[in-house]
Structure formats: structure tokens, C-alpha cells
ZAMARZA-600605 format. One line per 10 residues: number of its first residue (from 1); their letters; for each residue x, y negated, z of N, C-alpha, C. Coordinates in Angstrom, 1 decimal, always signed. Layout:
BEGIN
NUM) a) X,Y,Z,X,Y,Z,X,Y,Z; ... .
END
This chain:
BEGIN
1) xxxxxxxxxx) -2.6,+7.9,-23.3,-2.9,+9.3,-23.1,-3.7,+9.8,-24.3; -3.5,+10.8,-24.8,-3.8,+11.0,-26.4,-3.9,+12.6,-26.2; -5.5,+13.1,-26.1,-5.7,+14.8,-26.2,-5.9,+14.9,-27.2; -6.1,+16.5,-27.5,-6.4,+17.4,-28.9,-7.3,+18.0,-29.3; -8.2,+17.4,-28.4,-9.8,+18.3,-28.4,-10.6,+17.1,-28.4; -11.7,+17.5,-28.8,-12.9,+16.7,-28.9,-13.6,+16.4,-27.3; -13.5,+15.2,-26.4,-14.2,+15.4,-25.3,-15.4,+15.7,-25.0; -15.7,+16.6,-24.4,-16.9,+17.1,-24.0,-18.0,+16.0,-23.1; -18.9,+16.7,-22.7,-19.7,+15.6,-21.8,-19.6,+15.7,-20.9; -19.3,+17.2,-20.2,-19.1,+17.4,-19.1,-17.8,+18.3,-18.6 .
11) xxxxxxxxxx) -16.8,+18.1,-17.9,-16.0,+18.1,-17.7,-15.2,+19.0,-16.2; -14.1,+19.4,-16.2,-13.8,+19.4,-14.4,-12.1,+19.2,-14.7; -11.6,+18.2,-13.8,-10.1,+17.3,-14.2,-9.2,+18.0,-12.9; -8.3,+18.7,-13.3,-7.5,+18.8,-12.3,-6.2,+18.4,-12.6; -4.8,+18.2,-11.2,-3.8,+18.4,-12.0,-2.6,+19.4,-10.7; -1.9,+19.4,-11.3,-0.4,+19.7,-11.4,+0.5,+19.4,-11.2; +1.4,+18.5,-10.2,+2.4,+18.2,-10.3,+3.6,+18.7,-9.6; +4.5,+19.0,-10.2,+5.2,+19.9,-9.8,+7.0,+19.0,-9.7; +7.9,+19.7,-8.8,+9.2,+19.4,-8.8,+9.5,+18.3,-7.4; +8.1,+18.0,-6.8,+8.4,+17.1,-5.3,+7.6,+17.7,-4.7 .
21) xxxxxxxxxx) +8.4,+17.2,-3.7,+8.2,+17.8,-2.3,+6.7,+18.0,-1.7; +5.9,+19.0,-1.5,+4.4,+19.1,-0.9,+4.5,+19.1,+0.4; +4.5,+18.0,+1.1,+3.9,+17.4,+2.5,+3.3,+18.3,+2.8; +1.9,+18.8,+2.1,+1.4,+19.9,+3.1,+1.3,+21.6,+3.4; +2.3,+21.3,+2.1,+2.4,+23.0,+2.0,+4.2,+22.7,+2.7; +5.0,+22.1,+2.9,+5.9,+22.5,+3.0,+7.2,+22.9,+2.1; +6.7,+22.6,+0.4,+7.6,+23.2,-0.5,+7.6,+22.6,-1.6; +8.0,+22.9,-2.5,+8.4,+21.9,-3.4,+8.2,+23.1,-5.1; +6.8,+23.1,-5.7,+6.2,+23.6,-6.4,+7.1,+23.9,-7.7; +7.3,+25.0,-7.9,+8.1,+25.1,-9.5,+7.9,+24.6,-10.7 .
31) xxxxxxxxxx) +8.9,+24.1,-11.4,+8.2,+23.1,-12.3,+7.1,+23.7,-13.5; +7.3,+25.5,-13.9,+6.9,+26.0,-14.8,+6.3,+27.1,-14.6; +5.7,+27.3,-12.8,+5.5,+28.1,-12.8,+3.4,+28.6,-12.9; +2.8,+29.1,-13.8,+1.1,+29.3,-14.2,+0.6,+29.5,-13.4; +1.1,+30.7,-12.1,+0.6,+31.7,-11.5,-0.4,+30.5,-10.3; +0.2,+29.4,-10.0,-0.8,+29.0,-8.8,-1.9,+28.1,-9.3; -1.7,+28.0,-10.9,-3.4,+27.5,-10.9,-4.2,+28.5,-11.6; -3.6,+29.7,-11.9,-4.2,+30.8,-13.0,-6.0,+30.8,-12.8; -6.3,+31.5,-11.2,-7.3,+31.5,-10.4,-8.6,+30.5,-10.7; -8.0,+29.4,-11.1,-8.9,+27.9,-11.2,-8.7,+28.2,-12.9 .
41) xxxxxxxxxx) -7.7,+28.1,-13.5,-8.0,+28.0,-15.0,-9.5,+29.8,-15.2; -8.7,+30.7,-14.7,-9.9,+31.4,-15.0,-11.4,+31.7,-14.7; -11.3,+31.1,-14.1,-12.8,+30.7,-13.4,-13.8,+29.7,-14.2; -13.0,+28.6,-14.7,-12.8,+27.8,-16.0,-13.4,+28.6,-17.0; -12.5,+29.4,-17.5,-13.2,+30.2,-18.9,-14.2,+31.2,-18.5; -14.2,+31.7,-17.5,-15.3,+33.1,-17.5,-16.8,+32.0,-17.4; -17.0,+30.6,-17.0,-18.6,+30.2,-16.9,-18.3,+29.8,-18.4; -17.3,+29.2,-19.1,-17.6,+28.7,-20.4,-17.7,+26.6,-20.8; -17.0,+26.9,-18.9,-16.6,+25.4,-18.6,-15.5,+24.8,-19.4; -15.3,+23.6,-19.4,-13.8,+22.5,-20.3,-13.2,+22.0,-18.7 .
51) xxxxxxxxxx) -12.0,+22.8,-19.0,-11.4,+21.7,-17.9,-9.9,+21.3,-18.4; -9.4,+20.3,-17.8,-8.4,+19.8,-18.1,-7.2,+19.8,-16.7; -5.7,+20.8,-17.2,-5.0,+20.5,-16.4,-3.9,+19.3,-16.7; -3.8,+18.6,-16.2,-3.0,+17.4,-15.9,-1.8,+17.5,-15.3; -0.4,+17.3,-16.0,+0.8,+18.0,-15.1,+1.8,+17.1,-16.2; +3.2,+17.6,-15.3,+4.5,+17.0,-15.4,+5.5,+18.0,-15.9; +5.4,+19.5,-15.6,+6.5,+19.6,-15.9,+6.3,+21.2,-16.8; +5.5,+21.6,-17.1,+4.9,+23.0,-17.7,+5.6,+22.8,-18.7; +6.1,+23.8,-19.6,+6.7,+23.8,-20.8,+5.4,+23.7,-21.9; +6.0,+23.6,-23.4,+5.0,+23.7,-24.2,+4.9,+24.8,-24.8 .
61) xxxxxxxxxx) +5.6,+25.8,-24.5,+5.2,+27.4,-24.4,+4.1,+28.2,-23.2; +4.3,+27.5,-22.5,+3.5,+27.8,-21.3,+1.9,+27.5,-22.2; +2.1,+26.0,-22.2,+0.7,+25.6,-22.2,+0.0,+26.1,-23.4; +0.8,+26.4,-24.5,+0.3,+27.0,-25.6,-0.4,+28.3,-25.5; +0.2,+29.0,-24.4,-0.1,+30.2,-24.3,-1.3,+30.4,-23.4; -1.5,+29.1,-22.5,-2.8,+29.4,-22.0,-4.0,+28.5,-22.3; -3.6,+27.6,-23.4,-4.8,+26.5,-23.6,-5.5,+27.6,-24.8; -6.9,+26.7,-24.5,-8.0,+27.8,-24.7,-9.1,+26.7,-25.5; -10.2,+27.1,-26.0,-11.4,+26.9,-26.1,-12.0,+25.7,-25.1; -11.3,+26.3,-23.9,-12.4,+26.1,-22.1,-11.1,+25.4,-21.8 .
71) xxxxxxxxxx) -9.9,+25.9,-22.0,-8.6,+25.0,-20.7,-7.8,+24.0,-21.8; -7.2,+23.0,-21.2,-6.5,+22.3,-21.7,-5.8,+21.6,-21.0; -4.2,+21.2,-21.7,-3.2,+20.5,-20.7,-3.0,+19.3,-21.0; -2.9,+18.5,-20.4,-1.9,+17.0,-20.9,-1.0,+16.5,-20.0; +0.1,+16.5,-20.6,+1.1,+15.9,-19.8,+1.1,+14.5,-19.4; +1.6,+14.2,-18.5,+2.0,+12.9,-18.0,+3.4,+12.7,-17.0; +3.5,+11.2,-17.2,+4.4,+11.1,-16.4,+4.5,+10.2,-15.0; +5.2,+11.3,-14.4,+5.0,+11.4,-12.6,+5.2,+10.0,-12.1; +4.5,+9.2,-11.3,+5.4,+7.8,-10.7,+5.2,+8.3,-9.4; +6.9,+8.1,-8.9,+7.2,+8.6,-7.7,+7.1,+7.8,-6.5 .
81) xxxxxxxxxx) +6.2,+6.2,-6.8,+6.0,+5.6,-5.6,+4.7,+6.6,-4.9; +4.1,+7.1,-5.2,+3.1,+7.8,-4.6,+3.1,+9.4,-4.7; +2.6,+9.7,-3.6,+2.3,+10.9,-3.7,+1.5,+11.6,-4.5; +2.3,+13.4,-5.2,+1.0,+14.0,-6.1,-0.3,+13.8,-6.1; -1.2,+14.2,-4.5,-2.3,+14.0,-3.7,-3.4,+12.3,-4.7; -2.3,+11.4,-4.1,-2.8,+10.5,-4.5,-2.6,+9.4,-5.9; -1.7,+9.9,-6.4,-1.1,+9.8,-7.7,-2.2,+10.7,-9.0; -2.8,+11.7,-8.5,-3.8,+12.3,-9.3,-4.9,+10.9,-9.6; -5.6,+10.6,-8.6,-6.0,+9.4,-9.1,-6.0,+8.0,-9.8; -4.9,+8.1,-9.9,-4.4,+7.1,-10.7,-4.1,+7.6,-12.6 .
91) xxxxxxxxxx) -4.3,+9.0,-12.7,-4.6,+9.7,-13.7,-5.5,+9.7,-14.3; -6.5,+10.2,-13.0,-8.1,+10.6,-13.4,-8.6,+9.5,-14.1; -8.4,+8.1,-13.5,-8.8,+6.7,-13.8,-8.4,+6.4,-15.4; -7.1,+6.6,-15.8,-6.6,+6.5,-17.0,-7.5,+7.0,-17.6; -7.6,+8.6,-17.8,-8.7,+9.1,-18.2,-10.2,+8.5,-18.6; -10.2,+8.5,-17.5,-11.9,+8.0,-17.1,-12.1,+6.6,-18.2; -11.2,+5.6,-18.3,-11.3,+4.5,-18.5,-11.1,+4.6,-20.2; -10.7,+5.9,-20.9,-10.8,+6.0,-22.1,-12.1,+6.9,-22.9; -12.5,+7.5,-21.7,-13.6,+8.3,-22.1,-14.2,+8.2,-21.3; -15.4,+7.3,-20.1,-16.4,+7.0,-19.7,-17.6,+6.8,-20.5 .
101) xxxxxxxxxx) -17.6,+6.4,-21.6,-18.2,+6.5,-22.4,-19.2,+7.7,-23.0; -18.5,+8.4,-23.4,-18.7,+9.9,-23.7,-19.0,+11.0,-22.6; -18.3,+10.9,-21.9,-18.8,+11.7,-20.6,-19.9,+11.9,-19.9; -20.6,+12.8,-19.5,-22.0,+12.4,-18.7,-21.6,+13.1,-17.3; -20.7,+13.8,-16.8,-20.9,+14.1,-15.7,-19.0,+15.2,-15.6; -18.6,+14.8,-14.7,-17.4,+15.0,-13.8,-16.7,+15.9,-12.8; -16.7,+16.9,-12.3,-15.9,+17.1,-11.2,-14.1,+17.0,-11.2; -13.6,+16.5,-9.9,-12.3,+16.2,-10.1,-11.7,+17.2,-8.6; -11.0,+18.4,-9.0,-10.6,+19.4,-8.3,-9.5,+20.1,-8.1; -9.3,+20.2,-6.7,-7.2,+20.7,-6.5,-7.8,+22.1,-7.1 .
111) xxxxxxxxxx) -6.1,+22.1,-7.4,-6.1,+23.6,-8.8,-6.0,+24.6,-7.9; -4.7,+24.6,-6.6,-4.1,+25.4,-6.2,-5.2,+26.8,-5.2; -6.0,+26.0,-4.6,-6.5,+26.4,-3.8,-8.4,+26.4,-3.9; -8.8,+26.4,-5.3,-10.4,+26.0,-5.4,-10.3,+27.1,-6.7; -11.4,+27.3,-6.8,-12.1,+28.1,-8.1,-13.7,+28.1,-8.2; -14.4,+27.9,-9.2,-15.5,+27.6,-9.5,-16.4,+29.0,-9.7; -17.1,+29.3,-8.4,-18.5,+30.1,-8.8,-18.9,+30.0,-9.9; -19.6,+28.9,-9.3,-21.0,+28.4,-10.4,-21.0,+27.1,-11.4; -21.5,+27.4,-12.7,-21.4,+26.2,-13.3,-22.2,+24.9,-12.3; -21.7,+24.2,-12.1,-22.5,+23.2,-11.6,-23.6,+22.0,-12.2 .
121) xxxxxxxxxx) -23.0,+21.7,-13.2,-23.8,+21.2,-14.2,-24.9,+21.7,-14.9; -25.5,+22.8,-14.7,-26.6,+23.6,-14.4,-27.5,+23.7,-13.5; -26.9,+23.6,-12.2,-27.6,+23.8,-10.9,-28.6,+22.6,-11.1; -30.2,+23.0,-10.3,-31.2,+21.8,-10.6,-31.3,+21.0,-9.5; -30.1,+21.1,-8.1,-29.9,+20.2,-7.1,-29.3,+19.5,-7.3; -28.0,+19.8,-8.4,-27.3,+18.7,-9.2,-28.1,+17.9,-10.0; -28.9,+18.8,-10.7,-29.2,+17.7,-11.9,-30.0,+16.7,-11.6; -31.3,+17.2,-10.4,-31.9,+16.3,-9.4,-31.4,+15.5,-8.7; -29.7,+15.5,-8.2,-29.4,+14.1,-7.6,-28.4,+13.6,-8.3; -28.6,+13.0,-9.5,-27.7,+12.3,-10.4,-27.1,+11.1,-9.9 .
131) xxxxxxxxxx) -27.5,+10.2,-8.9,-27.1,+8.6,-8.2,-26.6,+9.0,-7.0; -26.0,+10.7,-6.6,-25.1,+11.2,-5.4,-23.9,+11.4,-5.8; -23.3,+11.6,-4.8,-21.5,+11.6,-5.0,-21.4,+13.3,-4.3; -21.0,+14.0,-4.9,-21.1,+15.9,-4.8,-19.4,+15.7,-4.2; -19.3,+16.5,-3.1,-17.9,+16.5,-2.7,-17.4,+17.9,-1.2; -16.2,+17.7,-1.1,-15.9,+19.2,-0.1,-16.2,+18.6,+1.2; -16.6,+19.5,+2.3,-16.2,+18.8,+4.0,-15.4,+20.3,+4.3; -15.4,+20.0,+5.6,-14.1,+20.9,+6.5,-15.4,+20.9,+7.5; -15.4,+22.0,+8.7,-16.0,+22.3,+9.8,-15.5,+21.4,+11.0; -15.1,+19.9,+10.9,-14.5,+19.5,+11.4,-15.4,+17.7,+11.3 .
141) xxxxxxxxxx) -15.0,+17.0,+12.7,-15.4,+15.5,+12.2,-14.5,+14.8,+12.4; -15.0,+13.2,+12.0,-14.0,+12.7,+11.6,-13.0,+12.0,+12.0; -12.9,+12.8,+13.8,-12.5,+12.2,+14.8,-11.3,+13.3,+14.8; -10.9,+14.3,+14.0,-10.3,+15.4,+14.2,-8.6,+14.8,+14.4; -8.1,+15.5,+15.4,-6.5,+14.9,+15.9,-5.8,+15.2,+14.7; -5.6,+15.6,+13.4,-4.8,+15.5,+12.3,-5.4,+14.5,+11.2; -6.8,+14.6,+11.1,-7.4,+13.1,+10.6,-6.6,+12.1,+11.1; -6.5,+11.8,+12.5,-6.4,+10.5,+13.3,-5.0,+10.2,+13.0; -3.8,+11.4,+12.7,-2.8,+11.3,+12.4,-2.6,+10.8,+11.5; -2.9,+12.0,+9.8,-3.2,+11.3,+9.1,-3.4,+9.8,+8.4 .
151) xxxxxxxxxx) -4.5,+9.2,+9.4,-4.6,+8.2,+9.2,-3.6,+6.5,+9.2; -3.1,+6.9,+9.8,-1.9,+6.2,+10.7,-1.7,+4.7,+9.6; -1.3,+5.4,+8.1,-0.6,+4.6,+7.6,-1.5,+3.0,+7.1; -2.8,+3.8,+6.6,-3.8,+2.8,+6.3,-4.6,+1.8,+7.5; -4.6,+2.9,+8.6,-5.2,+2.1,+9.8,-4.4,+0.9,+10.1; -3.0,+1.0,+9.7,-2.3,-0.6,+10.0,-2.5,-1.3,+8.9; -2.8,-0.9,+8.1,-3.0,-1.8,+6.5,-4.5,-2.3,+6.1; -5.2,-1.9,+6.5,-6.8,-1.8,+6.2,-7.5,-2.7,+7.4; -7.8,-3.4,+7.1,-8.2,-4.3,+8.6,-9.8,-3.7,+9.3; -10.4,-3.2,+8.5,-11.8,-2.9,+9.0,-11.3,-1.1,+9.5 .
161) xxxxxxxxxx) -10.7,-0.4,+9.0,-10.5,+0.6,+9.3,-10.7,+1.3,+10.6; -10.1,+0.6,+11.4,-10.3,+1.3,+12.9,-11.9,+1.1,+13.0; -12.4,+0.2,+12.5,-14.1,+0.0,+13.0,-14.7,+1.4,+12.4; -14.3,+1.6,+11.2,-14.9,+2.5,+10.1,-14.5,+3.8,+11.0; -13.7,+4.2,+11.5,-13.3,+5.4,+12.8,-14.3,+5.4,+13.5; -14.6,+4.4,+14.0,-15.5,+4.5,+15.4,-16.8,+4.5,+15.0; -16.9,+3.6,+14.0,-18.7,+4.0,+13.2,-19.0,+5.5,+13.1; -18.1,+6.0,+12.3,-18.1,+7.4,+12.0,-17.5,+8.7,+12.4; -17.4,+8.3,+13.6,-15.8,+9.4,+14.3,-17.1,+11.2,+14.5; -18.0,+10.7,+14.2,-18.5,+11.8,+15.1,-19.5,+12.7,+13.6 .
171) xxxxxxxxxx) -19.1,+12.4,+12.0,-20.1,+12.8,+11.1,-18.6,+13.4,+10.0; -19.8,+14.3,+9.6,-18.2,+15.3,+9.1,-17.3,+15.1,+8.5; -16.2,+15.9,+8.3,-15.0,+15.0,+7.8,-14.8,+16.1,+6.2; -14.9,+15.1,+5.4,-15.2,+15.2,+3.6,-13.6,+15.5,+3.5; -13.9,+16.4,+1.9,-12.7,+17.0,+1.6,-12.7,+16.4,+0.1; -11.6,+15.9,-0.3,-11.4,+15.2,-1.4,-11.0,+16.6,-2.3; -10.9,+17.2,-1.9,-10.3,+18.6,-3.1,-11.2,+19.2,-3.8; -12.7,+18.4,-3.9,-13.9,+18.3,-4.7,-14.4,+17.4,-4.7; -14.6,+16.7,-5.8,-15.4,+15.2,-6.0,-16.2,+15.6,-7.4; -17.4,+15.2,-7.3,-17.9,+15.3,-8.4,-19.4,+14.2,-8.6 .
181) xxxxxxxxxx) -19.8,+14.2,-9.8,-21.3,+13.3,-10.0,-21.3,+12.8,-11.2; -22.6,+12.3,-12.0,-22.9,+11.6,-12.9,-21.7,+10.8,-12.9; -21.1,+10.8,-14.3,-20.2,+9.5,-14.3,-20.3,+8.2,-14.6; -21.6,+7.8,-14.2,-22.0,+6.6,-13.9,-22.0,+6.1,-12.5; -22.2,+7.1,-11.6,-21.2,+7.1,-10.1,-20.3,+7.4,-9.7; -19.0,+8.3,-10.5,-17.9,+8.9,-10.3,-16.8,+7.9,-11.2; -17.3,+7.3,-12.3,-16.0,+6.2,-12.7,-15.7,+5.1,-12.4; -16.9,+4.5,-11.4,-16.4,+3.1,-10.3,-15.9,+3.7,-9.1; -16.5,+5.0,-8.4,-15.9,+5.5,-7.1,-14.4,+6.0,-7.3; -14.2,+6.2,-8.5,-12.9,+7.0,-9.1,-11.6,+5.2,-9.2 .
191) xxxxxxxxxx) -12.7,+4.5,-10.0,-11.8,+3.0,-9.8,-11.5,+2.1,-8.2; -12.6,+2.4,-7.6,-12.4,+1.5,-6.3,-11.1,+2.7,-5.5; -11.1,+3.9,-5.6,-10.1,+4.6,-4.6,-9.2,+4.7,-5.2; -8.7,+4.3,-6.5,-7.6,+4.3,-7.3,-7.0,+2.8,-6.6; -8.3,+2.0,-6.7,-7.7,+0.2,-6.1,-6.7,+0.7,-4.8; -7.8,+1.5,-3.5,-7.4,+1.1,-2.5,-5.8,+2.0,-2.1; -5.4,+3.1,-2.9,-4.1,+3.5,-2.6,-3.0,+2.6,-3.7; -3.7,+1.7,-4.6,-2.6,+0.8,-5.2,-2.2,+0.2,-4.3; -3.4,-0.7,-3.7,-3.2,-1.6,-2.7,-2.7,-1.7,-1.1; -3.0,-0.3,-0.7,-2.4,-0.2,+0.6,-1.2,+1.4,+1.2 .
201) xxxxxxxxxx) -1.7,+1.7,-0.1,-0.8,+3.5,+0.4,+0.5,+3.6,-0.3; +1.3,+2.5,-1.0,+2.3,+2.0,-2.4,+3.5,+2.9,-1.6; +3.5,+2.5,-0.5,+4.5,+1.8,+0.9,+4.5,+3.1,+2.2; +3.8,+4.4,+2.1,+3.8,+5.0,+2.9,+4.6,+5.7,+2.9; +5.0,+5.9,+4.3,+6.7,+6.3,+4.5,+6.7,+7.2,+5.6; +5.1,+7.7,+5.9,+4.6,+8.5,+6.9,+4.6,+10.3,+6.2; +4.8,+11.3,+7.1,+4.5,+12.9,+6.4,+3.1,+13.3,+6.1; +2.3,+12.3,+6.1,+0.8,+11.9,+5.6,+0.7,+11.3,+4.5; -0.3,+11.9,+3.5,-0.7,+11.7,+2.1,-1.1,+10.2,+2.1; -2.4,+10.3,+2.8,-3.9,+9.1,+3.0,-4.7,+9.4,+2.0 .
211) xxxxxxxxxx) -4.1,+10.7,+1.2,-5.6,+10.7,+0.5,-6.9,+11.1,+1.0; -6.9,+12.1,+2.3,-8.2,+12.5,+2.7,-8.6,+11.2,+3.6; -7.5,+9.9,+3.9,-7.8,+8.6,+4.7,-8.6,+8.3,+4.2; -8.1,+7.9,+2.8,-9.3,+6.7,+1.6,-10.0,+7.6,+1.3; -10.2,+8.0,+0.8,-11.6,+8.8,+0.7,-12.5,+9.0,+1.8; -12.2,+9.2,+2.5,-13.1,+9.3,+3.7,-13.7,+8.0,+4.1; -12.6,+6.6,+3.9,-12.6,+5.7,+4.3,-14.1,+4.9,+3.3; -13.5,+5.1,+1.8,-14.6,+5.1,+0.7,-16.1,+5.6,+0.5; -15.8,+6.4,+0.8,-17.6,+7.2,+1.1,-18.0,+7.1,+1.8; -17.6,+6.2,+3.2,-18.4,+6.4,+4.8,-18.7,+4.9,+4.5 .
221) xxxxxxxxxx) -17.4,+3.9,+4.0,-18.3,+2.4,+3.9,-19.1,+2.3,+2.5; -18.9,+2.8,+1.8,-19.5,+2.3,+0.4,-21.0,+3.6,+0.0; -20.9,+4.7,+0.1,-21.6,+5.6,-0.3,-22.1,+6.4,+0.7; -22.1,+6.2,+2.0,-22.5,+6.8,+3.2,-23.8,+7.5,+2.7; -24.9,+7.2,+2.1,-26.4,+7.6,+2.2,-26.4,+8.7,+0.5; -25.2,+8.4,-0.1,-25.1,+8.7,-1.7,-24.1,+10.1,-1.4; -24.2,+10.5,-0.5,-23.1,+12.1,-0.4,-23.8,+13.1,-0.7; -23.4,+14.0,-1.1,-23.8,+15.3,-0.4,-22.5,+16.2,-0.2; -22.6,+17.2,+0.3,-21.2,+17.9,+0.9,-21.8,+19.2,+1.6; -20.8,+20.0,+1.7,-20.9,+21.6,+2.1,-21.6,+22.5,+1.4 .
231) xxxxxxxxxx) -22.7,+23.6,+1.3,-23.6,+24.2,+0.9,-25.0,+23.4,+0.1; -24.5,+23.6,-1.1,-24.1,+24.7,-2.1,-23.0,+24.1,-2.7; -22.2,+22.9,-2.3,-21.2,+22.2,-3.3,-20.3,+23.1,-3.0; -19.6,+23.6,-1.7,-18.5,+24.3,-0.9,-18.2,+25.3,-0.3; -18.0,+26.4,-0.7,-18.1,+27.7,+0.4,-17.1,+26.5,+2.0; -17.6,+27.1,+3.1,-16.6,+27.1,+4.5,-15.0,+26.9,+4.1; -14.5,+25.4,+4.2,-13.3,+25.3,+4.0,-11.9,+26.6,+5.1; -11.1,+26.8,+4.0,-10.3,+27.8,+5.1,-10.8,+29.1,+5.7; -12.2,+29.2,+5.4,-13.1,+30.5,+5.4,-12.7,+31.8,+4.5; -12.5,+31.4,+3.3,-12.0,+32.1,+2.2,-13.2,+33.1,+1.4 .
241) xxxxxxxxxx) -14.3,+32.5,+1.7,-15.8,+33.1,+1.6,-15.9,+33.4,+0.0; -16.0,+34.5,+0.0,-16.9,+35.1,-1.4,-18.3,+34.8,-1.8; -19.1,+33.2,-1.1,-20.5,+33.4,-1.0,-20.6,+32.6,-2.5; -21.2,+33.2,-3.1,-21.7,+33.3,-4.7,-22.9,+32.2,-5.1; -23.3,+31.9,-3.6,-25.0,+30.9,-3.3,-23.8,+29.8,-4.0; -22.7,+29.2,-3.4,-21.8,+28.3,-3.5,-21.6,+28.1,-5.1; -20.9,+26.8,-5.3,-20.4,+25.9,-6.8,-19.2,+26.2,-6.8; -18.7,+25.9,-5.6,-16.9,+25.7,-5.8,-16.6,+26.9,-4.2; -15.1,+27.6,-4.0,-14.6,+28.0,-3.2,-13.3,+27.2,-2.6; -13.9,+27.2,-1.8,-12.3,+26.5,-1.6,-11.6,+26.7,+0.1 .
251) x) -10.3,+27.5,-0.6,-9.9,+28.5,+0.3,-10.8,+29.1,+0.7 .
END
């Protein structure tokens, strides 16, 4: 993977992938079409942020026309044993694993549906909890009957899993469509969740992702006391809040 810009220190990684089928939207994303991450790229430029879209199938007219100062694209190519959802991860990690180094701090964010208030990398509750893992929740816990669906595919594959339900059925249920932190906590948390959908999600043949499974699954056994989540990281998921106090909007 080979960009064209000088990496910055601080960063926000999204991607793109377009031409299969979205399980949860129901539709199957155009392969060239700007308009549904415009929202998130411009939010991008108006704080004076670097972000990087990550995608499959944009033309290089497209990209030329919106790469910027602040936005940037890189193509990649799609492997179709996994889902977009969880196949971003396996991206991010590529990344990560060429430029950890240089990097000091990360957010990794769905394009479609999020746009950035506030620079976060500024905020002094960020910069104050540099050894936390910054991420979305839902008004929901983690006992919620589409969670438990969801879950399905890994609960048979994961042997501790059903325990990790019942430990935590009742403490909120985290939104992967913001992850962020020092990347000295975000580029092992970014490798161990990359492991656990190599390892057990290859093979899902369910209309469930498992990306909000492992993740959930990840941060409740490994980082439980190292989270933070909601206000100020997340306006009200599905709220569609204009509250400005907020880092990220989502929906």
C-alpha cells in the first residue's frame, strides 16, 4: 500500500467499499458514487483534519477531484471472504502496521453515516486519557434482541463468548462506527480484532456482519476499565443531534 502524502501524526481512516451487497442497509452501494461520504470528507476539511478514504471502486477522476490538502484516497483491493464492515479492518491494520511508527493518535470511522464536530485531537479529555480506547455506544445494552442475533455466528465459534454475554448483558452496547486513541492503544486493539474476524468470522454465512460482535466482544474482555464512550465522543446514536458539546455525530 503506497500513499502520496507525507503521513501526518494524527489521523481519521475511513473507507468505502462499494459494488456488494450492504446487509444493513439493504443495497448494494454504487461503485463511483461521492455523494454518500461528501458529509464526512467535508467536515474533514472545514476543522483542517487529514483523513484518509479507503475504497475499491472510485474512479481516478473522482478522486482527483476531491483529494485535498485534508482528504485523501487509496485504493485497495476488496477480499470477498469477508464483509465490507469487517474487512475495513483488515485495512486499517495494513496501514497501521506501515505507519505506527509515525503516527501519534487515530480515529477509525464509518464514512456514510458520521461527521466530525470537533477536532478531537484537541479536546483536553482526550489528551488527558491517552491509555483509553475513545469509541460510539447506542442507548441500548448489550443484551439488546438484534445484538443477541447478531451475535449468532461467533457465539458458536468463540468458546468463552456466551460467558462474555452474561458478564456483560446488562452495560452498554459500543458502536464500532468510532474507534479512536493514542496509537499505542489503537494499533494492538486494531491487531487483536483484525486476529479475531481472521480467525472466527472467515466462514459467516449468517445476514449478520459480527463486526459490532467482536468488538464488543474485545473491549468488554480485554479493555473493559480502558473505554470511554458516548458524551463528548458521540452525539445519541440515531438521534441525529446537532449537539456541537459532541466530537463525532453519528446519525
Amino acid at each position: 500500500m503506497i500513499t502520496n502524502f507525507i503521513v501526518p501524526q494524527n489521523l481519521i481512516l475511513a473507507s468505502h467499499i462499494t459494488g456488494i451487497y450492504d446487509v444493513n442497509r439493504n443495497i448494494t452501494l454504487a461503485n463511483d458514487d461521492i455523494q454518500p461520504v461528501l458529509a464526512w470528507a467535508e467536515s474533514i476539511t472545514r476543522l483542517g483534519l487529514t483523513g484518509i478514504i479507503f475504497h475499491n471502486n472510485f474512479s481516478e477522476e473522482t478522486c482527483k477531484l476531491y483529494e485535498s490538502e485534508y482528504l485523501h484516497f487509496i485504493k485497495v483491493e476488496y477480499d470477498s471472504r469477508y464483509n465490507p464492515n469487517v474487512f475495513r479492518y483488515f485495512i486499517y491494520e495494513d496501514f497501521l502496521r506501515l505507519h505506527h511508527t509515525i503516527l501519534s493518535n487515530i480515529f477509525l470511522t464509518d464514512i456514510t453515516d458520521v461527521v466530525v464536530f470537533n477536532n478531537p485531537f484537541l479536546e483536553p479529555y482526550y489528551l488527558t486519557n491517552s491509555a483509553k480506547i475513545f469509541c460510539g455506544d447506542e442507548p441500548k445494552i448489550l443484551s439488546d434482541e438484534w445484538m443477541q442475533m447478531h451475535s449468532e455466528h461467533l457465539r458458536n465459534k468463540i468458546e468463552d463468548y456466551s460467558i462474555y454475554e452474561s458478564t456483560y448483558q446488562y452495560e452498554t452496547l459500543l458502536n464500532c462506527g468510532i474507534i479512536g486513541g493514542n496509537i499505542s492503544v489503537l494499533y494492538p486493539f486494531i491487531q487483536q480484532l483484525k486476529s479475531i474476524h481472521q480467525k472466527y468470522n472467515y466462514d459467516n454465512n449468517t445476514k449478520f456482519t459480527g463486526d459490532m460482535g467482536a468488538f464488543n466482544y474485545l473491549v468488554r474482555t480485554c479493555y473493559h476499565d480502558k473505554v470511554v464512550h458516548g458524551h463528548p465522543v458521540n452525539t445519541v446514536f440515531k438521534r441525529y443531534s446537532d449537539d456541537r458539546s459532541c466530537w463525532f455525530k453519528h446519525k
